[in-house]
N, C-alpha and C positions, 0 to 999 in steps of 0.2 A: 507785571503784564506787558507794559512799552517796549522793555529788555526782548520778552521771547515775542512777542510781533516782531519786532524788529530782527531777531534773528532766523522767523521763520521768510520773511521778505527779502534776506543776504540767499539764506538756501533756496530760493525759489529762482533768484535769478543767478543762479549759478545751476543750480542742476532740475530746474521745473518740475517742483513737486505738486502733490495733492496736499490739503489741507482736508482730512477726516473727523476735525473736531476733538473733542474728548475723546480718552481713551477708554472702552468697553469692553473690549478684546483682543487680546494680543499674544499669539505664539500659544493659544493653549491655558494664558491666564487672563483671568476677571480683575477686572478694574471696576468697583463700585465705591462714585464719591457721595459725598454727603456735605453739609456746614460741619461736622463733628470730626470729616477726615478723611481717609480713603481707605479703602478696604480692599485686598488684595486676595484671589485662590485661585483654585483650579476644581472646582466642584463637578463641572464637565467634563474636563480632561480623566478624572473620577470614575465619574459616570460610565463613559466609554469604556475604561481599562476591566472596571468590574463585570461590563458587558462583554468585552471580550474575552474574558477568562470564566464565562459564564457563573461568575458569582456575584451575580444581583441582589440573589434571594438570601447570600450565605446570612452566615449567625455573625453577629458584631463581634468585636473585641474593647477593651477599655485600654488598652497599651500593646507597641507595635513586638512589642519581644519579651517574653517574659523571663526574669530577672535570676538571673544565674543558671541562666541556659546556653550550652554553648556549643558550637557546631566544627566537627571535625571533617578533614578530607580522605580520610580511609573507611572502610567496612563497619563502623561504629557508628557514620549518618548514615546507612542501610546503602542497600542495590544503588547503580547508578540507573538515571532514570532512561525510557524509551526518547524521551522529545525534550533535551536536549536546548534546542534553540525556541521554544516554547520558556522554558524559565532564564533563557539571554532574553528575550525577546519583554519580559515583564519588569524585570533587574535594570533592563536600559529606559524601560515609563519609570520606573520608578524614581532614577537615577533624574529623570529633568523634574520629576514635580517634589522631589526635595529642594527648588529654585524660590519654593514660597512653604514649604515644609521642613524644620527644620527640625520637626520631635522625630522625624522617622529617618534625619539624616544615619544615625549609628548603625539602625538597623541595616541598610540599602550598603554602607559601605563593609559590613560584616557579609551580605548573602554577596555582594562583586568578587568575593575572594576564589569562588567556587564555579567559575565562570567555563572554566575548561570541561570539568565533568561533574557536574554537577549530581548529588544526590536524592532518597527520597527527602530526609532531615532534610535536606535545604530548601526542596521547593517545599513543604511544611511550613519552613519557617517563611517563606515567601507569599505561601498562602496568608500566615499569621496577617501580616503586613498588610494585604491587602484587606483581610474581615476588619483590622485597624479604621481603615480608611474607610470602608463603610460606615463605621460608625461615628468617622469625625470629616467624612465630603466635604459638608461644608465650613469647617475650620481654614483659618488663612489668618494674615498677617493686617495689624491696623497697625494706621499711622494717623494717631490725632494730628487735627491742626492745631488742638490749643495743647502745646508740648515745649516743656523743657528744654534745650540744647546740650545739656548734662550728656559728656560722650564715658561711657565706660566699658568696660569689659570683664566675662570673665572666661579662668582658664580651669581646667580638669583633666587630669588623665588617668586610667583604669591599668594600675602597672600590669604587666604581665599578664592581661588579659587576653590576649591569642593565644590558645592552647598549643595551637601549633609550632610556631618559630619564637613562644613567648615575650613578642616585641610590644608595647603596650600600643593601646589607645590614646590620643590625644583628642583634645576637644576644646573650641573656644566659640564663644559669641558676643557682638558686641550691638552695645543701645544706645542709641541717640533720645533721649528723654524715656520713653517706655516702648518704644518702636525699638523692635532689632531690626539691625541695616547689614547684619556679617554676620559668618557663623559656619563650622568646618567640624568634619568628624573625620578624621585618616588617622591610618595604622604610620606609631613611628618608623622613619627607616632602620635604628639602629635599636639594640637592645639594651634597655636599661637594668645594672645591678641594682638597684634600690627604688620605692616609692617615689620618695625627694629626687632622683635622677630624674624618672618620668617628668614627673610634676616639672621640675627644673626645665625639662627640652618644652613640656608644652607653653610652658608660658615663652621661651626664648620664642617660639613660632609666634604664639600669638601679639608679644612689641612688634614682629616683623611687619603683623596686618594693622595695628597702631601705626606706624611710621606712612603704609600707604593710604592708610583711611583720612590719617590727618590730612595728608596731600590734597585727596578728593576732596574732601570738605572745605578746605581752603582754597581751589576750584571756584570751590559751589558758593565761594561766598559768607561760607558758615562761619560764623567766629569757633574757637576751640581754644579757647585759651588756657596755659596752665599743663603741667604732668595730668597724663590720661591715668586713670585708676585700672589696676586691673585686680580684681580679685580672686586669688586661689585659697584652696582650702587645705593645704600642707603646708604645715609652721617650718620643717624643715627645709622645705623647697623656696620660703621666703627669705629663711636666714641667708640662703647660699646666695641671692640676689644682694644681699648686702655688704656681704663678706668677702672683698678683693683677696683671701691668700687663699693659695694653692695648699688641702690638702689633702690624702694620702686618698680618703672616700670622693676627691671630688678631678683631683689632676686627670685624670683618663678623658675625662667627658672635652670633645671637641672643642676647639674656639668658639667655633661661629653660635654654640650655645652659650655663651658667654656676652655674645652681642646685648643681654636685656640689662647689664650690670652698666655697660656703657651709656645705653640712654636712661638707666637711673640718674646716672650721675650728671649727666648733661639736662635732666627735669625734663627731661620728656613722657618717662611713665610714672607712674609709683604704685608699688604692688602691695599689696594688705592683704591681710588673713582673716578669713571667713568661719565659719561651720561648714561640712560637708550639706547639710540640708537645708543651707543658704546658696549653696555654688549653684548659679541657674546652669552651668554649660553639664552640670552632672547629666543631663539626657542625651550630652550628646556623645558622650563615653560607655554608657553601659547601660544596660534593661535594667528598670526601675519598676518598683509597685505602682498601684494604682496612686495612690496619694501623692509621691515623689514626684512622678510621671507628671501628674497635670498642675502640681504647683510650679514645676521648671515653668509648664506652657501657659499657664497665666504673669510670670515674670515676664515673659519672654513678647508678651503681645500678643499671643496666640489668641484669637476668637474663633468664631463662628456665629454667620448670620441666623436672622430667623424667617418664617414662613408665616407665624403668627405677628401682627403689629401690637407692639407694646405700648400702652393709653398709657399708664403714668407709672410713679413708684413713689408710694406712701413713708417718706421718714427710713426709706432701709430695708422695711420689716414687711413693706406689701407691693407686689409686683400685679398692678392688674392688665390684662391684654385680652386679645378677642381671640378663641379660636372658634371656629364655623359660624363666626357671625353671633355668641354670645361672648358675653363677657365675664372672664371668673379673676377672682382674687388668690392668690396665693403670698400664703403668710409662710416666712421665712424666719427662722431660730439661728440667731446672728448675734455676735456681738458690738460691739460700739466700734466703728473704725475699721470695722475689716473688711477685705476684697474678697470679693466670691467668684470662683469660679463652678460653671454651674455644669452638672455631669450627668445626662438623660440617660434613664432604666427603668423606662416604661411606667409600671404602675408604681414602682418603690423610688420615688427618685430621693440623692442624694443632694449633699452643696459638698464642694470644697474649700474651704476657706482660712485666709489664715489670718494674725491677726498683724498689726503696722506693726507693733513694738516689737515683737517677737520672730516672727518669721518663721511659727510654728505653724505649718500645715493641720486644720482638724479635719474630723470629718462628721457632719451632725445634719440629721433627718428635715425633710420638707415635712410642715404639715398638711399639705394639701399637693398632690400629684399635679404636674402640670408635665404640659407637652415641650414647652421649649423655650428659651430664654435669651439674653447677653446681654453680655454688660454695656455693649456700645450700640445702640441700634441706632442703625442706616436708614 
């Protein structure tokens, strides 16, 4: 704290600022601290957008894009639409509140491509996005205070997943103890022959946000010691990182994707192989099911607050909290050790959870309905 006094007292007498205190509001995002950590959205920003697009009332959704659905730019995503700058105009809210949303980044960077003439298929799919966000407003990103410095990363890419110029999807995010601090969803520029090509270029991207991440956080003071991990889930896109010769499947691909072999060697990264349904960046490459979908977003730090105040939690297995001023118990069917992420659907509610050892996503019944939940409350 003496540090930022004292740097707030260099800026004041050099350019006479205001001092506003804590940060509550800022540009469109919520800042909410607590002793447990900060919690960051845009639940407002939300609010607003679904008011302007007058879908307040719509019907929720449980994932922002559904999973092997894909959107063309000819006669096949229907008529071009009347209004035009009407879905520019929702593409570009969407576009800043992927700044603290980073499940809906794949989606928002798939409907940009359509920007010129957009069809009905797209704004459909735009609509999807937004009954998304109704149902997850208030989701946003925590940052415990009591956290790890563990910096890692991981990488994914969806080969050939643009139907159109068949260039694939890339995808990285990276976490500083259980906080994601980065995190990118863009179409590559070049076209890859293979899977492992793909894979190959995402990861080259993603040492690139390594190399400047470290920088920031040595900045900020942060220790980072050690090769940063990054994890992909293509065994052959790892081997190529290892394997200085040039051959016949791999000579075409550019230098500068050759850049993550050199800070192997120098310890600055080290990449390991995962399962595909361990790779947390897999949301940000491609529409996932429901389970897939919100285990990336529980990796990832994704919450959301609540409306009810949480009294206690019995052993795991009892979450009691007040809603209208009574107080009910809700018993949860959980195993020893696992993280839950919780999934509201009204009367029938689910958990999502998976287990430490495993990193197997289940999916298993509440016995008693409740209204609303989190793992971290503010």
């Amino acid at each position: 704290m003496p540090t930022i006094t004292t740097l707030k007292q260099l800026l004041d007498a050099e350019f006479s600022i205001k001092d506003l205190g804590p940060i509550k509001y800022y540009l469109g995002i919520e800042f909410h601290r607590s002793d447990k950590g900060i919690f960051m959205n845009q639940q407002k920003f939300i609010t607003d957008l679904l008011a302007s697009a007058s879908m307040t009332d719509c019907k929720p959704l449980s994932v922002p894009v559904a999973p092997h659905v894909k959107l063309f730019d000819n006669i096949d995503s229907g008529e071009l639409i009347d209004n035009p700058s009407q879905y520019r105009a929702w593409v570009g809210k969407l576009l800043y509140l992927t700044s603290s949303r980073p499940d809906i980044s794949f989606s928002v960077q798939s409907l940009s491509q359509f920007l010129q003439a957009p069809r009905t298929a797209h704004m459909e799919a735009a609509r999807r996005v937004l009954r998304y966000l109704k149902h997850t407003k208030t989701h946003g990103l925590f940052f415990p205070s009591q956290n790890t410095l563990e910096f890692k990363g991981y990488s994914d890419s969806d080969w050939a997943g643009d139907v159109i110029d068949r260039r694939s999807v890339g995808g990285y995010c990276f976490l500083l103890g259980s906080a994601t601090i980065s995190w990118r969803a863009k179409k590559q520029s070049l076209t890859s022959r293979s899977s492992a090509e793909a894979e190959y270029r995402a990861l080259a991207d993603a040492s690139c946000e390594v190399m400047w991440l470290k920088q920031l956080l040595g900045e900020l003071t942060v220790p980072v010691n050690g090769p940063t991990t990054l994890f992909c889930d293509s065994k052959a896109a790892v081997d190529l990182t290892a394997n200085p010769v040039y051959h016949a499947r791999t000579k075409h691909i550019e230098l500068d994707a050759h850049f993550i072999r050199e800070k192997i060697a120098h310890g600055i990264v080290s990449v390991i192989q995962i399962t595909s349904r361990e790779n947390v960046a897999d949301v940000l490459t491609k529409g996932l099911g429901k389970v897939p979908h919100w285990f990336c977003l529980s990796q990832m730090g994704l919450t959301f607050t609540i409306t009810a105040s949480a009294l206690s939690v019995d052993g795991g297995s009892k979450v009691l909290y007040k809603n209208k001023g009574k107080a009910v118990i809700t018993e949860i069917e959980e195993e020893e050790n696992d993280q839950s992420m919780f999934d509201r659907r009204g009367a029938n509610e689910t958990i999502y959870s998976h287990h430490a050892s495993t990193s197997q996503p289940t999916k298993q019944k509440l016995l008693i309905p409740f209204s609303q939940t989190l793992p971290y409350q503010l």
